[in-house]
N, C-alpha and C positions, 0 to 999 in steps of 0.2 A: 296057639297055632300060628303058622308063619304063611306068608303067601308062598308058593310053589315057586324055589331058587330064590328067594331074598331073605331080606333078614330084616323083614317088618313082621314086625309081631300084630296078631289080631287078638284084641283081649273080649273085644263085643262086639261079635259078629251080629249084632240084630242095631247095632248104628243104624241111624236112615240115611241112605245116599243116596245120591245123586238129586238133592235138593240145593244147594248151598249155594248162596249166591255171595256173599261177606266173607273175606276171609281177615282172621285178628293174628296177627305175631309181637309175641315177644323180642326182645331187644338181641339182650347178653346170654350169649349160650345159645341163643337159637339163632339167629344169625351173622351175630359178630362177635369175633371172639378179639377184638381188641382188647376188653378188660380179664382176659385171660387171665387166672391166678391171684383174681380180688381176695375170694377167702383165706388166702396166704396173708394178704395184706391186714384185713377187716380183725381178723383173728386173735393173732399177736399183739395187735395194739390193743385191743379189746381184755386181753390176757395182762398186759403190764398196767393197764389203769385200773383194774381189779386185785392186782398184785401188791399194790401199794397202799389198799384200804385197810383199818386195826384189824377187819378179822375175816382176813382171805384165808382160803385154805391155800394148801401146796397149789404149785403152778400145773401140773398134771391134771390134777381133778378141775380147776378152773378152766385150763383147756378144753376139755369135755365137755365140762355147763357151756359153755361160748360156743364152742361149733354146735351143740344143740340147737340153741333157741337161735343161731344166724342163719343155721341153714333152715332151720322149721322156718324162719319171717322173709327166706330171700322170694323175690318177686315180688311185696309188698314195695312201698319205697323204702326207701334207706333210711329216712329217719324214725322207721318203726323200730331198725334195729338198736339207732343212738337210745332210744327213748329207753329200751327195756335196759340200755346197758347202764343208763342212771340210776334206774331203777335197783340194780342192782350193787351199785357203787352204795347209794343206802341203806341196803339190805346188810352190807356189812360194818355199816358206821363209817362211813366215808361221806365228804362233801361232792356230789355231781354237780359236776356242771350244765351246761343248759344243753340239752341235746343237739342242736344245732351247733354248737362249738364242737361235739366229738365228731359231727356230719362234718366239718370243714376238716378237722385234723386227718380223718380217714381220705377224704377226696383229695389234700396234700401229699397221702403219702402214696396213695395210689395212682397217681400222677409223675410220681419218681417212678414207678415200674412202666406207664404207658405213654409217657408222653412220648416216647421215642417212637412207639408205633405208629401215633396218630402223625406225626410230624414225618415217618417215611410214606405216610401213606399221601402225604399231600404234597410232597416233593415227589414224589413216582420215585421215588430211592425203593419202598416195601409194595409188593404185590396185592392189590385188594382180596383176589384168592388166598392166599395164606393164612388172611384173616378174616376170613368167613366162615363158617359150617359147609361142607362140601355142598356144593348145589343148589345153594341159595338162588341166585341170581339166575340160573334156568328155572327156577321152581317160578321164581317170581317173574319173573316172563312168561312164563305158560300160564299162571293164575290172571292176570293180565290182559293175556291175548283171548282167553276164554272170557274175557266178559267181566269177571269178578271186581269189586270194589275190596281194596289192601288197605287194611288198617295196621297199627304200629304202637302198642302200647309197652311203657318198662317203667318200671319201678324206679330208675338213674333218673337225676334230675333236667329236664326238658334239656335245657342248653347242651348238657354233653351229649344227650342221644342226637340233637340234631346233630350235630357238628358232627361226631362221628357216625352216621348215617349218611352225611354228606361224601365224609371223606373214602367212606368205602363204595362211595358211587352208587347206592343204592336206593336214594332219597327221592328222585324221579316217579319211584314205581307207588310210592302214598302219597304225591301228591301233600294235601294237607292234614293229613289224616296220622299225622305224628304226634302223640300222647307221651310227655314225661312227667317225672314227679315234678311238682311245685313247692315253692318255701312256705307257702301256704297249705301245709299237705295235706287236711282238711275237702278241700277242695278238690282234689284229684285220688280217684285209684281204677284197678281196672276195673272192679264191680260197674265203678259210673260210667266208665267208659263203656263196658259191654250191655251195658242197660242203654244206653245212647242210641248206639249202632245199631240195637238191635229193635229201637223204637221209629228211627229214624228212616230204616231201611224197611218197614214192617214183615221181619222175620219170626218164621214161625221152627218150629220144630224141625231141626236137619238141616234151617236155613244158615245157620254159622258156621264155619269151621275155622279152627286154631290149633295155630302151633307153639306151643313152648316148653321150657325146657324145669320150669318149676312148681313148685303145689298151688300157688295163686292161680292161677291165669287157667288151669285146667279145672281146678275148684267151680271157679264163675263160668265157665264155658259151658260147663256140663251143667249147671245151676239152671240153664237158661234152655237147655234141650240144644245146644250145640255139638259139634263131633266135636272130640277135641283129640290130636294126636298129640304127644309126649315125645318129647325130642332129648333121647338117652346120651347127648352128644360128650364123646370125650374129648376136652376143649384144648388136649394138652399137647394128644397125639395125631388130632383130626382123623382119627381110625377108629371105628369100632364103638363098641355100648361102653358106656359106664354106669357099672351094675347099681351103685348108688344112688343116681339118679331114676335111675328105671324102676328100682324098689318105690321110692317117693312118688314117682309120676302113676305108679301102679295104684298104689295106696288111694294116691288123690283124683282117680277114678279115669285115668285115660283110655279110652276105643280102641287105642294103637298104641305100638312104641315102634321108634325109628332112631337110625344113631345117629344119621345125617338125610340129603336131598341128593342121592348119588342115585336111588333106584325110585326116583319121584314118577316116575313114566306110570311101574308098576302100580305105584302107591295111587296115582290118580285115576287111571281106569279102576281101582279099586271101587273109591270113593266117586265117579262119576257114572261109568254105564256097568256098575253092577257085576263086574268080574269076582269069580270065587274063589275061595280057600280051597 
């Protein structure tokens, strides 16, 4: 069911609101869409180092095993994804290499598709709005202004999320509270992170809320008695659900789905004083 005039979906209307004092976001997809069009990148490469093992299948069915298991591990860090893809280079009698070397090869080439955005974005040549999920930046002034403590966890390795967190002007609003993967990745994922927050702040039940746009981050939110909303965002056309994602974010048990922060007004009297479906 939907709120009356929007296009928020309510999957669990027995949420507890208007507890939350923590709010956690995701990076990519949920508020920047700088790295717009990674799976394009992550994919293909991923596709041609499989390609070339003695006993790959045809390029069509390897396509498929790849977008599988990259979209099931994205929100994780990135080097879960390298890791399984060595994995698999062995599985068909191929030498892998160290996963961290395919983590460098794929941040090289996805770096040809975004370095232009981050570099208009710090020359004011590109709009910080264009590269955002609509509404961000009021959302995150109004969570803000109410009080709230913003956290900021992705699965991208610390460096690039700050820097691009900088450049889209949005770095102010967490403070220090910016969580990226580590080369040490051991050491960092959201689990630890929302186990943290949530010991640090001593939140109980209703006391979290998050948004993102993948199965990790809503997994652990709801793990922990958090609301967690599901951000269906389409990163391509800034318009509207992508039904793909919605399926996923459904699956992986989120309270809401949203496609952006455009009708964030509704969405927080929702979740604060108790307005209904």
């Amino acid at each position: 069911m939907f709120l009356p005039g929007t296009r928020i979906e309510i999957v669990n209307p027995d949420l507890p609101r208007g507890q939350f004092s923590a709010v956690l976001f995701d990076f990519d997809g949920t508020l920047s869409l700088v790295r717009e069009g990674w799976p394009e990148v992550m994919i293909p490469m991923m596709v041609d180092i499989l390609a070339e093992t003695p006993q790959a299948e045809p390029r069509e069915a390897l396509s498929e095993h790849v977008e599988e298991f990259v979209m099931r591990l994205n929100g994780k860090q990135t080097i879960y994804q390298m890791i399984h893809l060595a994995e698999e280079v062995g599985k068909r009698g191929g030498t892998a290499k160290e996963p961290l070397e395919y983590k460098q090869q794929y941040h090289d080439l996805l770096w040809e598709r975004v370095s232009g955005r981050v570099s208009g974005l710090k020359d004011g040549s590109v709009e910080a709005e264009i590269l955002t999920v609509p509404g961000s930046r009021e959302l995150l002034e109004q969570l803000q202004a109410a009080g709230c403590d913003l956290y900021l966890a992705s699965g991208t390795d610390h460096q690039f999320v700050a820097d691009e967190l900088a450049a889209l002007k949005l770095d102010a609003y967490f403070g220090p509270h910016v969580y990226g993967a580590q080369d040490e990745y051991k050491s960092f994922s959201k689990k630890m992170i929302i186990e943290k927050l949530m010991a640090e702040n001593s939140l109980g039940d209703g006391g979290l809320l998050g948004f993102g746009d993948g199965y990790v981050e809503i997994e652990e939110i709801k793990r922990v008695g958090g609301i967690a909303v599901g951000v269906a965002s389409d990163e391509k056309h800034r318009e509207g659900i992508n039904e793909w994602k919605r399926n996923r974010l459904m699956r992986a048990g989120a309270d809401i789905i949203i496609p952006d922060y455009r009708e964030r007004d509704a969405l927080l009297a929702y979740l604060t004083n108790g307005a209904d479906v």
